[in-house]
N, C-alpha and C positions, 0 to 999 in steps of 0.2 A: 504494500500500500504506500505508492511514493507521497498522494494527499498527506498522510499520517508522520511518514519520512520527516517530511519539511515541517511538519508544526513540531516534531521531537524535535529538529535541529532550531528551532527558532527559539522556541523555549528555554532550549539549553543557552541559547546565546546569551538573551535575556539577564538570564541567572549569573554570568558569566561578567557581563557589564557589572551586574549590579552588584559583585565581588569584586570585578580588578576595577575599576572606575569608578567607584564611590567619591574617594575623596580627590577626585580630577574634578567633577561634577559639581562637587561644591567647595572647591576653587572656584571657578565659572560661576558660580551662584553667586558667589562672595562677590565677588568686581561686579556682574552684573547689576545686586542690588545697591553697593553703591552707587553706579552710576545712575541707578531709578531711585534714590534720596534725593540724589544733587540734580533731579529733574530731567536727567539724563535718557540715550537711547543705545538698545542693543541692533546692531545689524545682523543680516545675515545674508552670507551671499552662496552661492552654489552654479555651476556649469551643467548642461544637460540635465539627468535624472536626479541628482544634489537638488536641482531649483525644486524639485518637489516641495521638497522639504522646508526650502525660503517660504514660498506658495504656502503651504499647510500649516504653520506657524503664524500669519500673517490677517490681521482681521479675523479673527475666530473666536469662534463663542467658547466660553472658557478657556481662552490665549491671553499672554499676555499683551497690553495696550501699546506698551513705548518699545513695540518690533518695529523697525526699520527694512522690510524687504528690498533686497538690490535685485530688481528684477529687469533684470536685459535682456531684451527679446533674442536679442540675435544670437544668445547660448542658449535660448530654449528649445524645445524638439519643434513644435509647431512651425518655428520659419527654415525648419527642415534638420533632421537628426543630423545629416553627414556635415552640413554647414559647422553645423553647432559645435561637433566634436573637433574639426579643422580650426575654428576662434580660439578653443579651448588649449591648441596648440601656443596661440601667436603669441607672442613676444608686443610692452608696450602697450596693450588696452588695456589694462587696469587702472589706469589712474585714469583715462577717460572715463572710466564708467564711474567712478566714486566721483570724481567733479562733479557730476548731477547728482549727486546724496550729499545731505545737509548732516554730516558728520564731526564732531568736535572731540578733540583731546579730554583723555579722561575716559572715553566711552567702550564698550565693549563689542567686539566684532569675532562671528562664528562663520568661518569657513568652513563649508563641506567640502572636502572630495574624498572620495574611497580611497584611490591609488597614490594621491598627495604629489603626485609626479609631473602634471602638466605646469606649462606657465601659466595661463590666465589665471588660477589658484594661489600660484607661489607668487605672483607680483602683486594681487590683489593683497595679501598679506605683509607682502611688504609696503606697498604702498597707504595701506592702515598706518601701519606701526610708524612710516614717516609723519604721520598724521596726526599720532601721539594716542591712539589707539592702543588697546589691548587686543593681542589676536588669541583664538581660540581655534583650535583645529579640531575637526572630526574626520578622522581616517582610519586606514587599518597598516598595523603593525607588519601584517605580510606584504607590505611592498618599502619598509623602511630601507631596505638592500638596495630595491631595483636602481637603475639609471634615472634619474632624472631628464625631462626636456626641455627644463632650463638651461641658459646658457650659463648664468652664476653655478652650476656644478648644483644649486641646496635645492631641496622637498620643503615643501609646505612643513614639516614636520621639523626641519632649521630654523624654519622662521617664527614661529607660532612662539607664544610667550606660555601657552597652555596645550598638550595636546590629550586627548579623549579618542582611544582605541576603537574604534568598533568591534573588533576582533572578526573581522571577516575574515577568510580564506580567499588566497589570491585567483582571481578570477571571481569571486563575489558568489559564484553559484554555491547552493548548498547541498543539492539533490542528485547524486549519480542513478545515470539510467541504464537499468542490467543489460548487458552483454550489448553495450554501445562506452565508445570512450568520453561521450557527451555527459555534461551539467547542466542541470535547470534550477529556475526559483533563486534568482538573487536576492539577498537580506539586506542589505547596505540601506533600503528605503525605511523600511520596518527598521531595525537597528537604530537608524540615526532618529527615527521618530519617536523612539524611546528615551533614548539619551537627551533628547530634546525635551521631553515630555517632564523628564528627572529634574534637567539646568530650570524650568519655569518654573515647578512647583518648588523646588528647593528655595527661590529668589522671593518666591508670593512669604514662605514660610519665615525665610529672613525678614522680610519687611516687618511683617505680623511683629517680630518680636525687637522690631526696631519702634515699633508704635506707631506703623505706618498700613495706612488702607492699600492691600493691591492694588494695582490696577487692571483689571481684569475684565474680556468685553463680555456679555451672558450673551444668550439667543436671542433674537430679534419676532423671535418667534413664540414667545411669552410675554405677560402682559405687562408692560411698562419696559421691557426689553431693548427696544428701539431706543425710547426716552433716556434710557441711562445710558448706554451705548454714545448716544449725540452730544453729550457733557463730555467724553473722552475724546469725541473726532472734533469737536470745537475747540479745545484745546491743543490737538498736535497736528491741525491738519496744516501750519504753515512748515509742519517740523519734519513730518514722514510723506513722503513725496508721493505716494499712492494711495493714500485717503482722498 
């Protein structure tokens, strides 16, 4: 039963994170909720199937409010996957794309990539951190060896002031298919959605016991839900760029 396969492999991951990654996690918790005392904002950026993850994070009903998604079309699959993955190669676009995010020193910034190996990742990261940013990485440990396709020789995993394992397996599949040399069912989406899911609550939890009210959107789909919702987007919509 391969169905069954992948929810034992997922679950074990799960379990796995929430042992080796605890206190990466809340590291990440820690800086983020300073930076949402001091009125601050978290980014989050991601290339190809990563954007999910910016995307899902981002305006959501029990998500956190002061998310920043860098959302550039031109790395998402929609203006065409092979595009997207060739950008992810290039050298240099990263600092164009944060020019248009209203980002400031002090603030916290969560890079996805699995493989931590392309440039548009690694200079995004860096071009944070010129910025006076905290970077965070989420990637996986099986590709700290590989070559990078930076020209500076370093991984997203050099640059990162914080890094947060997924513990993927290289190639991200998790599901071997009998008497075929092929893998199915990548976790890196699921994974990072967990770890993401750990870094918000940990930050809502910090605040709590800082004396501070989350900030948190509910559903728009309960009553008075909208209402409170519009007191959060009145307040950051000159700040997060896609509100």
């Amino acid at each position: 039963m391969l169905a069954s396969k992948f929810v034992h492999e997922i679950i074990g991951h799960i379990h796995l994170v929430e042992k080796e990654e605890s206190h990466s996690i809340l590291q990440a918790a820690d800086w983020i909720a300073d930076s949402v005392a001091r009125d601050g904002l978290v980014h989050l950026f991601g290339c190809g199937h990563s954007h999910l993850l910016v995307e899902d994070f981002f305006y959501r009903a029990g998500g956190m409010v002061p998310v920043n998604a860098i959302l550039e079309t031109s790395i998402m699959l929609h203006e065409g996957a092979v595009k997207s993955s060739k950008i992810e190669r290039m050298t240099g676009y990263a600092p164009v794309i944060l020019d248009n995010y209203n980002v400031m020193a002090g603030e916290v910034i969560i890079v996805i990539s699995n493989s931590g190996i392309n440039s548009l990742p690694v200079e995004m990261a860096q071009a944070a951190k010129e910025r006076g940013l905290k970077v965070v990485a989420i990637c996986s440990s099986a590709y700290f060896n590989d070559e990078t396709r930076h020209p500076s020789g370093k991984r997203l995993r050099d640059i990162a002031d914080l890094v947060i394992d997924n513990h993927m397996p290289h190639g991200d599949a998790l599901v071997e298919i009998p008497d075929s040399s092929m893998k199915m069912a990548s976790g890196s989406t699921v994974i990072g959605s967990v770890i993401l899911n750990m870094i918000m609550t940990s930050v809502a939890e910090k605040l709590v016991e800082r004396g501070i009210e989350p900030p948190v959107y509910v559903s728009g789909n309960i009553p008075g839900g909208f209402e409170k919702n519009q007191v959060y987007i009145d307040k950051y919509r000159e700040r997060i760029k896609h509100l």
